[in-house]
N, C-alpha and C positions, 0 to 999 in steps of 0.2 A: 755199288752193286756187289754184292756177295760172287767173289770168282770160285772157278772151277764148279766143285761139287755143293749141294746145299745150296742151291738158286730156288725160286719159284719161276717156275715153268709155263706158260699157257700154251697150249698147238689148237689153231681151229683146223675144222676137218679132218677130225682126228681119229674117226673108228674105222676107216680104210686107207690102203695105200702107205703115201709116204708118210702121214699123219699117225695112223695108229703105229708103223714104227719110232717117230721120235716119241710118240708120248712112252713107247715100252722102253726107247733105247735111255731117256731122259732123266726116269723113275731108276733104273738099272745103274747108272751113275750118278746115283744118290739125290737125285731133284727132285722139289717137291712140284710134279706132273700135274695138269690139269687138262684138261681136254673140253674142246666145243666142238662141235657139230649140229648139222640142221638138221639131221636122220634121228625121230625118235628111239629110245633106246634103253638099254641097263641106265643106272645112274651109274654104275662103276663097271670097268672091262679091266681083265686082270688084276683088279684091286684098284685101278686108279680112278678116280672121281671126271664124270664126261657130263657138263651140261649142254641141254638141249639149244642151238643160237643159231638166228638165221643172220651171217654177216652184213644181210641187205640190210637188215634193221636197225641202225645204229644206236640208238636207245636197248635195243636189247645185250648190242655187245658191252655199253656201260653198263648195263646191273653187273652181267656177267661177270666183268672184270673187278666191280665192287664187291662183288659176292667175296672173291677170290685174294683180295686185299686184307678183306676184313678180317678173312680168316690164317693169312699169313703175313700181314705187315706190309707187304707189298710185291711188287712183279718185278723179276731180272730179266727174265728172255721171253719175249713171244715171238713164234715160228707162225709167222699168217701162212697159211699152207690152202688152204677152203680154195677149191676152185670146181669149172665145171666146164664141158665141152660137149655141143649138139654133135645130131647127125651131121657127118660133112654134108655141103651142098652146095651148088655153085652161087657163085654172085647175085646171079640172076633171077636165081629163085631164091636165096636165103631170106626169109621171114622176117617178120619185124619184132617176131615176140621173140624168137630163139636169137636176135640177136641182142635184145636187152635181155635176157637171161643171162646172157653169158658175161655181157659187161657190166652189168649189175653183179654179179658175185666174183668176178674175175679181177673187175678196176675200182668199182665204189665200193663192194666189201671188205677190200682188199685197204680203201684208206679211211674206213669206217675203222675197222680193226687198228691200222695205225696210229691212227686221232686218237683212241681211246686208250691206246698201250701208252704215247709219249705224254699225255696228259698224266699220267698215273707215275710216270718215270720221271718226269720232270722233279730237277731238285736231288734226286737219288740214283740216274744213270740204270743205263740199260740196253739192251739189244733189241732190234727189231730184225727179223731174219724174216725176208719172201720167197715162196717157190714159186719160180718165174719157168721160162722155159725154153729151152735150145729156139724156139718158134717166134721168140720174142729179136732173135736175129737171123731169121731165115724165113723160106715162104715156102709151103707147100700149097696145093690148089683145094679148095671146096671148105678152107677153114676162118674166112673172114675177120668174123668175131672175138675166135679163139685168137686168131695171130694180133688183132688191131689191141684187144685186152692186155693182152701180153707184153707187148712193145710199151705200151703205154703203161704199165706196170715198172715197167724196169726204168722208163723215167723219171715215175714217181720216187723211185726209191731215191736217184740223186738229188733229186728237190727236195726229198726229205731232209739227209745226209745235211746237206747247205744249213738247212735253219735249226734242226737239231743238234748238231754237232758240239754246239757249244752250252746243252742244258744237258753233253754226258752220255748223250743216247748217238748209239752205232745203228748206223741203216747200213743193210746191204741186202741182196739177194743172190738165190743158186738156181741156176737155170740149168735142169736136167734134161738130157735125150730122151730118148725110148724107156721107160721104164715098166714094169709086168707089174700093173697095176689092173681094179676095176675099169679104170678110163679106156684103158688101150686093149682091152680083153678082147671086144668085138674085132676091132682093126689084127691083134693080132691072131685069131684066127684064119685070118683069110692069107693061105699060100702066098700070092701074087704077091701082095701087101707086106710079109716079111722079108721074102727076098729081095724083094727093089729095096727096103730099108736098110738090111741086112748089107747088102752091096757097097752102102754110103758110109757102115762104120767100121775105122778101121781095127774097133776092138772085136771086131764078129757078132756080136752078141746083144741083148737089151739089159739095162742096168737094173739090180733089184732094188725094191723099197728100203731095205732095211741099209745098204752099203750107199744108199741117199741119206739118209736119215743119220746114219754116222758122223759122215760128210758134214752137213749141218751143223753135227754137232758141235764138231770140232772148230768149227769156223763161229759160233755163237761163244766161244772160251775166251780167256784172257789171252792163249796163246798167240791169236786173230786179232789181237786188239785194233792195228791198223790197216784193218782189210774195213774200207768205210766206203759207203756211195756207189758202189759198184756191183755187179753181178757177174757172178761167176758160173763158169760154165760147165758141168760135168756129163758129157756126151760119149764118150767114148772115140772121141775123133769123129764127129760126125761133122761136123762145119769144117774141118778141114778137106772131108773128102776124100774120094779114092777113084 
């Protein structure tokens, strides 16, 4: 795997959020960026090249990736990032479609995208980086889905870790708090809903995309090398509490 700067890059769900800052932060020290997402759109967002991939499709995430090979020899890092989250709801009423939506692009898109990245890395070593989420060890009420996807995400990653480890490829993922995202726009509008959050971290505050995306970064480098299987947590103190 080519370190530091000068990697190929892949981020899905990448024209918002935490996604479209790694694909900016990515390009910005010197990678060659590439971006998926299911949101129709430009082919290029700041110059960088975004095809159209629904994660669910895994046939589509291999062209994608073959596209992306062909045209640069091959992949060092992909940041599976693509996730999605309904209206909360309770148990009792939560859907059957909103809840495979969510674990459809949450946990099977999630190891559609890895299948495809370690298949491509095999032989030449690589990163696999997930954005998991503070939810994936904590429970809040009315979010099922989102939490059972999550959890089961961060499992995946050390089943991964186990069997890839030795064809060169790093799994790990970074499980973010609150972040001022699309996702948490609606939630954080509502007073109530920040304060009670607010209350629980003991940095005060919700963490931005771009100081996620950083974070990533730096943990997808050589300097990380032995950070392998695990998922780290960058919350602001929130799982410890207050």
């Amino acid at each position: 795997m080519t370190s530091a700067a000068g990697r190929t890059v892949v981020v899905t769900g990448a024209r918002s959020g935490i996604g479209r800052e790694l694909l900016r932060a990515s390009a910005a020290r010197g990678d060659r960026a590439f971006g998926l997402d299911v949101t129709s759109g430009a082919a290029e967002e700041d110059g960088l090249p975004i095809l159209t991939v629904d994660v669910r499709d895994a046939a589509a995430v291999g062209a994608a990736f073959d596209e992306i090979v062909a045209q640069t020899g091959g992949i060092d890092v992909v940041f599976s990032n693509a996730g999605v989250r309904t209206p909360e709801a309770s148990f009792l009423e939560f859907s059957a479609e909103d809840w495979s939506t969510v674990v459809d692009v949450n946990l099977t898109g999630a190891f559609h995208v890895g299948q495809a990245a370690a298949q491509r890395m095999r032989g030449r070593g690589g990163v696999i980086l997930y954005t998991v989420s503070q939810l994936a060890f904590s429970v809040v009420p009315n979010n099922a889905a989102y939490l059972a996807s999550k959890a089961g995400l961060a499992h995946l990653i050390k089943g991964m870790a186990n069997e890839l480890g030795g064809e060169g490829i790093r799994v790990l993922g970074v499980a973010p708090g609150i972040v001022a995202t699309d996702m948490t726009n609606r939630l954080r509008e509502d007073p109530e809903w920040v304060q009670a959050r607010l209350s629980r971290i003991p940095a005060d505050r919700f963490a931005e995309p771009a100081e996620v995306a950083e974070f990533m970064l730096d943990l997808a480098g050589p300097q990380a090398d032995y950070v392998h299987g695990t998922t780290v947590v960058i919350d602001g103190g929130y799982l410890a509490g207050r």
